[in-house]
C-alpha positions as CSV (number, residue, x, y, z in Angstrom):
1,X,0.0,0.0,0.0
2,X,1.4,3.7,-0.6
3,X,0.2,7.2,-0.9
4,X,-1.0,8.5,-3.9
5,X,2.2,10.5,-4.3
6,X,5.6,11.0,-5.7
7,X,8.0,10.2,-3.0
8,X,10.0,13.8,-3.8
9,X,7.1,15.7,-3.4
10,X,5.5,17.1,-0.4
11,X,2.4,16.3,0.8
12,X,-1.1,18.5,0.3
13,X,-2.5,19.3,4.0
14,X,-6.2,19.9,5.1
15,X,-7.6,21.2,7.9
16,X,-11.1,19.2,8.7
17,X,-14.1,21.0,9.8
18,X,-15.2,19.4,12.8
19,X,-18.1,17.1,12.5
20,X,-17.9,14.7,15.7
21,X,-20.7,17.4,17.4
22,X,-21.8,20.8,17.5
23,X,-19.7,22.4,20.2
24,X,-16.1,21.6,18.6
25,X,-14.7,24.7,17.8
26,X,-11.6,24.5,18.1
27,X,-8.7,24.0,15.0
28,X,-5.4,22.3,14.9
29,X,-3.4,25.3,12.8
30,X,-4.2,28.8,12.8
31,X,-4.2,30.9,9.8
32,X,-0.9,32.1,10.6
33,X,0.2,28.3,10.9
34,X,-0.7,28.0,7.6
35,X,0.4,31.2,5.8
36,X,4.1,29.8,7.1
37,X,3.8,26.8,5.4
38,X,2.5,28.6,1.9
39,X,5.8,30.2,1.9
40,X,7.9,26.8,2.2
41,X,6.0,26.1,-0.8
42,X,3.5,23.8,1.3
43,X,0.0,23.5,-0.7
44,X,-2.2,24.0,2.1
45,X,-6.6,24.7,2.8
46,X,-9.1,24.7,5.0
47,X,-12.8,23.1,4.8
48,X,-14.9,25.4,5.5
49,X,-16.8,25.4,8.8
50,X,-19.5,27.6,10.3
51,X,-18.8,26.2,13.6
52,X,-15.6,27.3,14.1
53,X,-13.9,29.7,16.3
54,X,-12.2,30.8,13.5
55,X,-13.9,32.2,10.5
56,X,-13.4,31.2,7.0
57,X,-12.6,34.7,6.4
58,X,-9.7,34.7,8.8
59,X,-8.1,32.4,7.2
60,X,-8.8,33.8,3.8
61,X,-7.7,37.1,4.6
62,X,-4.0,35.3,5.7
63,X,-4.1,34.1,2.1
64,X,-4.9,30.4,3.6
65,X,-7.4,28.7,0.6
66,X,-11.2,27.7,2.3
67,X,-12.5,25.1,0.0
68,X,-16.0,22.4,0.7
69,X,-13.7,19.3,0.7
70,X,-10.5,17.9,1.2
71,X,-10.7,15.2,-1.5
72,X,-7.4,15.7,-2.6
73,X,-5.7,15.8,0.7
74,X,-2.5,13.4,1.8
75,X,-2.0,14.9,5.3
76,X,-5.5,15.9,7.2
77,X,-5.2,17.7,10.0
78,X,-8.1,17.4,12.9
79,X,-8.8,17.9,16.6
80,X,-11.7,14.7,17.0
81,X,-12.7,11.2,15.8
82,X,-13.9,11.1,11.8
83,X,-16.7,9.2,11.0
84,X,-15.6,5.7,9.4
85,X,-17.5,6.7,5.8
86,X,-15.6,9.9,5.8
87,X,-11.8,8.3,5.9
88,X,-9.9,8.4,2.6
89,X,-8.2,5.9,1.4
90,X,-3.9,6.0,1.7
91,X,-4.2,9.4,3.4
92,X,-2.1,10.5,6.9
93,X,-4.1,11.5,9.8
94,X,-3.4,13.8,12.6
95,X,-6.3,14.0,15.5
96,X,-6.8,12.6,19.0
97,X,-8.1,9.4,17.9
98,X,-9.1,8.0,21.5
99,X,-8.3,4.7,20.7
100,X,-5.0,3.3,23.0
101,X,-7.5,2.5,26.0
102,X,-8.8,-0.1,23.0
103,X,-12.1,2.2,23.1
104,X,-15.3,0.3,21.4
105,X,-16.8,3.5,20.3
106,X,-13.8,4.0,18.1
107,X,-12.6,0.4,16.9
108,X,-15.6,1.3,13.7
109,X,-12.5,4.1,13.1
110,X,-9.8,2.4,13.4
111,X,-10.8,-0.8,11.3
112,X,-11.6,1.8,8.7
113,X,-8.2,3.0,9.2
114,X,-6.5,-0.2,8.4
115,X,-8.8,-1.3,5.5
116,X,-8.3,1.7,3.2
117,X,-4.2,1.9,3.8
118,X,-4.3,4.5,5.7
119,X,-2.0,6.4,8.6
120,X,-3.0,7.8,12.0
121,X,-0.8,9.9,13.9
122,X,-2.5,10.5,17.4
123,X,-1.5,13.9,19.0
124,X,-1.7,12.1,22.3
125,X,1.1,10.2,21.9
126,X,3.9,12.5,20.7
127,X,6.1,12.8,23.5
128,X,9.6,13.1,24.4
129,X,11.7,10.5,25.5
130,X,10.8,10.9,28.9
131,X,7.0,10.2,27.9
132,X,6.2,14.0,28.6
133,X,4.1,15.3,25.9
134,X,4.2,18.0,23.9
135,X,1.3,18.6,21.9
136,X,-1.4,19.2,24.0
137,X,-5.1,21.1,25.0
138,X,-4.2,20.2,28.8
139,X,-3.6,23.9,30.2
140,X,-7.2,24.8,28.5
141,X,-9.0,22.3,30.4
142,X,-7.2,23.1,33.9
143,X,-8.4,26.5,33.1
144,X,-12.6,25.9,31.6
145,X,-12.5,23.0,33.7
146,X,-11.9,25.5,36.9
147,X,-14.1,28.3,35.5
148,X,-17.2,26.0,35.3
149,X,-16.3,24.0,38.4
150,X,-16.5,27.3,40.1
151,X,-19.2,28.7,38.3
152,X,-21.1,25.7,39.2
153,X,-20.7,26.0,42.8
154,X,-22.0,29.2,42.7
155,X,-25.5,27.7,41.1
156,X,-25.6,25.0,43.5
157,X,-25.4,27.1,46.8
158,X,-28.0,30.1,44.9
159,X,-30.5,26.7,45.2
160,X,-29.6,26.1,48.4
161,X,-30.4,29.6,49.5
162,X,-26.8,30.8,50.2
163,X,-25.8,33.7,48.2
164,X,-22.1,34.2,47.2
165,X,-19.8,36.3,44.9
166,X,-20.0,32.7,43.2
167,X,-23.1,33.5,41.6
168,X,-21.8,36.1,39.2
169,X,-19.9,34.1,37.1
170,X,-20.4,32.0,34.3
171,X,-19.6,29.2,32.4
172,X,-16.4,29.4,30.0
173,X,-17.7,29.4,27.1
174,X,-19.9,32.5,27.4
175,X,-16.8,34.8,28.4
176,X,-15.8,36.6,25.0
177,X,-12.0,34.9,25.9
178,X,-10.1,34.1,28.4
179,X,-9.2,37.6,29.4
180,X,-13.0,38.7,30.1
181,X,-12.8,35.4,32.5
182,X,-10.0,36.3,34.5
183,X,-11.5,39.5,34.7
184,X,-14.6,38.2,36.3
185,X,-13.0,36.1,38.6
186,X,-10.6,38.8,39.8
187,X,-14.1,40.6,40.6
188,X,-14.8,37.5,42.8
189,X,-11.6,37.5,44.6
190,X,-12.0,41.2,45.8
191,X,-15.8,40.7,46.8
192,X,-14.0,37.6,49.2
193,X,-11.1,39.5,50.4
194,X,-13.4,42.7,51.2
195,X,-16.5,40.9,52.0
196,X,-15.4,37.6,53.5
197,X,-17.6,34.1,52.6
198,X,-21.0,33.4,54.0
199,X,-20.1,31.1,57.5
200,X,-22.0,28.3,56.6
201,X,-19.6,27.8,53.1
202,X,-16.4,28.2,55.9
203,X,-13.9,27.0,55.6
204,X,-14.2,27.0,51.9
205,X,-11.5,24.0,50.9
206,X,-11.1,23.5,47.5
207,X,-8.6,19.9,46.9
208,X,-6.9,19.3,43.7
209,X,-5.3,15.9,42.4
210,X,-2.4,16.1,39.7
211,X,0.4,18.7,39.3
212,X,0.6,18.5,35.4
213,X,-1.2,20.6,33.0
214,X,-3.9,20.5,33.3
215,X,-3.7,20.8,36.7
216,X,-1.6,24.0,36.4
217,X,-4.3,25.3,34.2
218,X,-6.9,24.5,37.0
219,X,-4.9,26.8,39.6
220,X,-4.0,29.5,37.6
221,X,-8.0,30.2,37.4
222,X,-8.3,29.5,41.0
223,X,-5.0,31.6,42.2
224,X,-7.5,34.5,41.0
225,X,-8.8,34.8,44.5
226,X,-7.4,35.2,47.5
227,X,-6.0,32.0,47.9
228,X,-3.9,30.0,50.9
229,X,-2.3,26.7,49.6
230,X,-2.3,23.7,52.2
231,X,-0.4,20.6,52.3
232,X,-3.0,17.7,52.8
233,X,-1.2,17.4,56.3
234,X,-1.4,20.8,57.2
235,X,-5.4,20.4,56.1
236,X,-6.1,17.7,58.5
237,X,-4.3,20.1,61.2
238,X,-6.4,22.9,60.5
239,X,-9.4,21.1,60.8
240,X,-9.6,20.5,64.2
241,X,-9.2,24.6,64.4
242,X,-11.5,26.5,62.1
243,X,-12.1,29.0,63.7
244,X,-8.3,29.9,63.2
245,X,-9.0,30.0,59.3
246,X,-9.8,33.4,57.7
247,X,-13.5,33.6,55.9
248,X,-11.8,35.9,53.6
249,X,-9.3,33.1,52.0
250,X,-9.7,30.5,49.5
251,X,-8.1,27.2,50.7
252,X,-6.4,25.2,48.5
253,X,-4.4,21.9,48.9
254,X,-3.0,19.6,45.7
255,X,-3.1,16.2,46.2
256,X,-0.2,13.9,44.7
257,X,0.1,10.1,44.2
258,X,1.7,9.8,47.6
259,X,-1.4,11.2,49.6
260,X,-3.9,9.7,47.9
261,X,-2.6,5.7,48.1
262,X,-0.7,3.9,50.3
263,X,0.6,0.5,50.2
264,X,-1.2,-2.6,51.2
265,X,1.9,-3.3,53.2
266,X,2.3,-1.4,56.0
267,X,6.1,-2.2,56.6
268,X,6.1,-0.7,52.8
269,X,7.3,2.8,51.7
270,X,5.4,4.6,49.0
271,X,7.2,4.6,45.5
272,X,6.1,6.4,42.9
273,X,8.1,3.8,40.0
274,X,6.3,1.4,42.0
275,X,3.0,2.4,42.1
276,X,2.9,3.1,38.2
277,X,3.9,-0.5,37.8
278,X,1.8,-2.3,40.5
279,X,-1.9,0.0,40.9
280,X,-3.8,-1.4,43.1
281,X,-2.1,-4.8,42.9
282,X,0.0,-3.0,45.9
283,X,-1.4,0.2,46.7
284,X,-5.1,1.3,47.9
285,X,-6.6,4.9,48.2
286,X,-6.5,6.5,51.2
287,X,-8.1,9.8,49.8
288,X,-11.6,9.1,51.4
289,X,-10.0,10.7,54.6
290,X,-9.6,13.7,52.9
291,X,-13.2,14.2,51.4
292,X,-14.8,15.4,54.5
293,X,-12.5,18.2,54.7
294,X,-13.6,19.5,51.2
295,X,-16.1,22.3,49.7
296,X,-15.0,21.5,45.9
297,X,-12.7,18.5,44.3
298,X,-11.2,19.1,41.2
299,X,-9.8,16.0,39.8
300,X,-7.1,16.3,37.1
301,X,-5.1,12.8,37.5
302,X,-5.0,10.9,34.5
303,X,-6.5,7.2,35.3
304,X,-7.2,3.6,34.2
305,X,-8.7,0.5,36.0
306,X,-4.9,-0.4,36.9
307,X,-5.2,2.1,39.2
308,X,-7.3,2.4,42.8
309,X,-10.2,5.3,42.6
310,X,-9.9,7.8,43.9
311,X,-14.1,8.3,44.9
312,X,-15.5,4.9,45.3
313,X,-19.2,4.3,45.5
314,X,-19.2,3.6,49.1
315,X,-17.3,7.0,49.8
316,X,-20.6,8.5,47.8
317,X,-23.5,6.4,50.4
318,X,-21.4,7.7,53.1
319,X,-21.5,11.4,52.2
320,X,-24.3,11.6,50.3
321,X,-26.9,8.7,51.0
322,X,-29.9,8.7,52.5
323,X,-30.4,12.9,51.7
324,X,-27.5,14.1,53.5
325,X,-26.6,17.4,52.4
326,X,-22.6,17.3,52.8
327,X,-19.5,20.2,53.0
328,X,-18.4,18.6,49.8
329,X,-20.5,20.6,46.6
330,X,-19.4,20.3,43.7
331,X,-16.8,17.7,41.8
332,X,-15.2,18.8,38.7
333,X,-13.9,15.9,37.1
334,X,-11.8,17.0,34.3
335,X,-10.3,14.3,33.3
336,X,-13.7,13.4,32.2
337,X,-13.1,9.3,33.2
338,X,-16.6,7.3,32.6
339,X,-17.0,5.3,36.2
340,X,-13.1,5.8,36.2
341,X,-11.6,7.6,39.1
342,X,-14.7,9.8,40.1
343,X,-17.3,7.3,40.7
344,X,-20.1,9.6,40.9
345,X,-18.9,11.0,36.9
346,X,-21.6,8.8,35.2
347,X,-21.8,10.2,31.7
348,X,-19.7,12.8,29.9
349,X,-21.3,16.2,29.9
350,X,-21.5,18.6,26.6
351,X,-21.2,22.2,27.4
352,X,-25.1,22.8,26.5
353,X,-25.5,20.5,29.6
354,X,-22.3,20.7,31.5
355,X,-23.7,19.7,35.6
356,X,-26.0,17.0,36.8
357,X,-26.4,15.8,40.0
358,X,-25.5,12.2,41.5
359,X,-28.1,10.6,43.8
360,X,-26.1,7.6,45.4
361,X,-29.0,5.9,46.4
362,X,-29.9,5.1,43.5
363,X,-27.0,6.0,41.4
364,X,-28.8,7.9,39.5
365,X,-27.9,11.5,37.8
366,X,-30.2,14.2,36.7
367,X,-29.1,17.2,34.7
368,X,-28.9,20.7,36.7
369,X,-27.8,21.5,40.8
370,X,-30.7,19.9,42.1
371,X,-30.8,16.3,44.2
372,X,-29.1,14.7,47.0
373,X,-25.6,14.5,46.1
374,X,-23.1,16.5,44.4
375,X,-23.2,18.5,41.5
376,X,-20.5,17.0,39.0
377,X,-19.0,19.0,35.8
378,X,-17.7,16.4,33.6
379,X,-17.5,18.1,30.7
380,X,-15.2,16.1,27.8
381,X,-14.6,18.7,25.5
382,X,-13.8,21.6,28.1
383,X,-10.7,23.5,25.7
384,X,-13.2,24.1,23.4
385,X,-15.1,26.6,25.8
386,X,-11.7,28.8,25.0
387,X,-11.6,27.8,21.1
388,X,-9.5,30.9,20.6
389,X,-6.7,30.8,22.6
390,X,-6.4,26.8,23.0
391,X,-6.4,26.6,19.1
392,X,-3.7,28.8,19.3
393,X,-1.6,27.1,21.5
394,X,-2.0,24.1,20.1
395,X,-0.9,25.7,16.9
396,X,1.9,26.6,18.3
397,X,3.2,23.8,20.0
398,X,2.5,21.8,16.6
399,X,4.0,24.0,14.1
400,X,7.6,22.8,14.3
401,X,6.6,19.2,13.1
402,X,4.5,20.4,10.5
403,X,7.8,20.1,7.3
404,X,8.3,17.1,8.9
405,X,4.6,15.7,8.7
406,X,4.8,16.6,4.8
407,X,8.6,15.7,3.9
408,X,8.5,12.9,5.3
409,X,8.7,9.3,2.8
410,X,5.8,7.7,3.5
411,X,6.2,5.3,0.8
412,X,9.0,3.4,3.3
413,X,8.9,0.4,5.6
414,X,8.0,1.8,9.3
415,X,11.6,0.9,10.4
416,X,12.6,3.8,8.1
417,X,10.3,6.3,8.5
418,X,12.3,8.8,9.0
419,X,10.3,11.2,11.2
420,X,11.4,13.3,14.8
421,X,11.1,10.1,17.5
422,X,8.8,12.2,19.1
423,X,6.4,12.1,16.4
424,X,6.7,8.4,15.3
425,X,6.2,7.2,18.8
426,X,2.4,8.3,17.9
427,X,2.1,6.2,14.8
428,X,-0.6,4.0,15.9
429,X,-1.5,3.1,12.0
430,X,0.8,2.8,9.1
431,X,0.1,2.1,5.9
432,X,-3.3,0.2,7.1
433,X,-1.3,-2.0,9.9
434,X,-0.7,-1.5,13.1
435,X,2.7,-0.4,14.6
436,X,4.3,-2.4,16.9
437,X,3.7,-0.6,20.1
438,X,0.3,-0.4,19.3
439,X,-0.3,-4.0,18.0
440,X,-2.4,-4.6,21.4
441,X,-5.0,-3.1,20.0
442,X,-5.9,-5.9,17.4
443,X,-7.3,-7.8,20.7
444,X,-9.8,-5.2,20.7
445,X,-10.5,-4.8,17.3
446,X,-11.0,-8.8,17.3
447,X,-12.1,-9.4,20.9
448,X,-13.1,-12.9,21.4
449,X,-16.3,-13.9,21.8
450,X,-17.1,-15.8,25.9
């Protein structure tokens, strides 16, 4: 199988319009991105896309061509999943294809892939050799993710009859960018510095697990207000003294592996080499002492079922169950994780419906603030509640690649494709077959029937 190509030649890239649902609009090159590439004699367009954050006509006015189609396209640029029917045949793809976890939803995709020749290159996986990546939305999520998670607070305590500076703000995506955001949430931190939080929301603890990007995104929204950081240590201290703790301040403690598991062996030190080897073959979660303590969680760890979770079920009945109206209001899962680390994250939310509520009883949600549990924003897509500025960072952070995307021989056996390490560590399809670091996935593309 080859590309329908000269091997001297460079190849033709496309930018998709987004199709996978109506509130993507975000794009993997900006017009600028593009216009750079024209010069190095790069043929490049864009589909055109009403959706969009950024108009047809910006990209025309940078000299950037804005066609219907990308029929005759050998690199295709994309943020989501394409549908199966819409995958050309011997064509490179660039997108986060969701498919190392062995995802059902997207082994339709990835068949597709391999019958019609294709390649898939899957932004997720280009990383250095450290396994850091490089190419990512993360900081945008950190930073919606916080914006609606406190936005969301401030909804759920208006129906509780407890009124708060929290109830002026709104969700990401209807700030005109992320400047008008932080703006609004500076306005909050004054009202709580001058004003001071209602008693009944003090202390108001707000726990965060992870220290990577998104993360980082998550406290830069949250460092807004008047904030106090805590070691989970010096939380449990504090505590037993409340009273001690200013109603003017915004407490907030980050969470790493080592305070949220421990190992099943007591006579056993905590390793973090170890734990990413062993999960909870060796380690269980310890977090559920920490829960209690908390006004808002904001979960940003990355997880899979090799791992212990970090909100079980029974941590839910216990807080929750029976009508219990606990400290603990609102859970912003932004990792987004199905029944993954968050129990109580059920179903991932679109930004038209971003909270619902999780009744443990029944283990049941229902869309809004409203019900006997906490409200959870699980929202899967939140960079695209900044379209702007996360397209342009992602841009940026993919541009230096981009002569090597279209240089690059693709005509070659995978042994000598001769593209940056970082970039052919995320070749999960070449040529219609699976790479070997990714040939797992054919147990899932074939699963055997029990």
């Amino acid at each position: 199988k080859g590309l329908p190509m000269e091997t001297t030649t460079t190849l033709k890239i496309g930018v998709r319009a987004e199709d996978k649902n109506p509130w993507e609009r975000r794009t993997p090159l900006m017009p600028e991105a593009l216009a750079a590439l024209q010069t190095k004699g790069v043929d490049v367009t864009v589909q055109t896309s009403g959706q969009r954050a950024i108009a047809d006509a910006e990209f025309e006015a940078a000299g950037v061509p804005v066609r219907g189609d990308l029929k005759d396209r050998q690199l295709v640029m994309g943020i989501k999943e394409i549908p199966p029917e819409k995958i050309a045949p011997e064509t490179v793809y660039c997108l986060f294809a969701h498919v190392i976890k062995g995802q059902s939803y997207n082994m339709p995709m990835l068949s597709r892939l391999m019958a019609v020749g294709a390649t898939l290159i899957d932004y997720e996986r280009i990383a250095d050799s450290q396994n850091r990546r490089l190419v990512f939305f993360g900081r945008h999520a950190g930073l919606a993710g916080m914006i609606n998670t406190l936005w969301a607070l401030g909804l759920r305590l208006s129906h509780e009859g407890l009124a708060s500076p929290f109830k002026a703000l709104r969700q990401a995506r209807h700030y005109g960018d992320l400047v008008q955001a932080k703006q609004a949430l500076e306005a909050v931190g004054a009202a709580i510095a001058d004003q001071g939080l209602p008693k009944q929301l003090h202390p108001l603890v707000v726990g965060i697990t992870g220290y990577g990007n998104v993360a980082r995104g998550a406290e830069e929204v949250l460092d807004l207000l008047p904030v106090k950081t805590f070691t989970p240590a010096q939380l449990v201290a504090a505590a037993s003294s409340p009273e001690s703790l200013s109603p003017g301040t915004v407490y907030k403690v980050v969470f790493k592996e080592a305070d949220i598991v421990a190992p099943n062996d007591p006579l056993q030190r905590f390793d973090l080499t170890d734990y990413y080897a062993n999960g909870h073959q060796k380690y269980h979660s310890v977090f559920t002492h920490y829960l209690s303590l908390l006004t808002l969680l904001v979960n940003c760890n990355y997880w899979d079922d090799r791992y212990p979770r970090l909100v079980t079920r029974e941590d839910c009945l216990r807080l929750w169950g029976r009508g219990r109206n606990h400290k603990l209001k609102v859970i912003g899962d932004l990792a987004c994780d199905v029944d993954g680390a968050v129990a109580c994250t059920r179903k991932a939310a679109c930004p038209d419906r971003p909270l619902y509520c999780y009744e443990p009883t029944g283990d049941q949600v229902s869309d809004g603030v409203v019900g006997d549990g906490p409200v959870v924003m699980a929202v899967e897509i939140l960079p695209t509640e900044l379209p702007y500025e996360s397209s342009r960072h992602f841009s940026r952070a993919l541009s230096p690649y981009l002569m090597d995307l279209v240089t690059t021989d693709y005509h070659v056996p995978f042994d000598d494709l001769a593209l940056p390490e970082e970039i052919k560590r995320a070749v999960i399809v070449y040529r219609g077959e699976l790479t070997p670091h990714y040939r797992y996935l054919d147990a899932h593309l074939h699963p055997k029937e029990v």
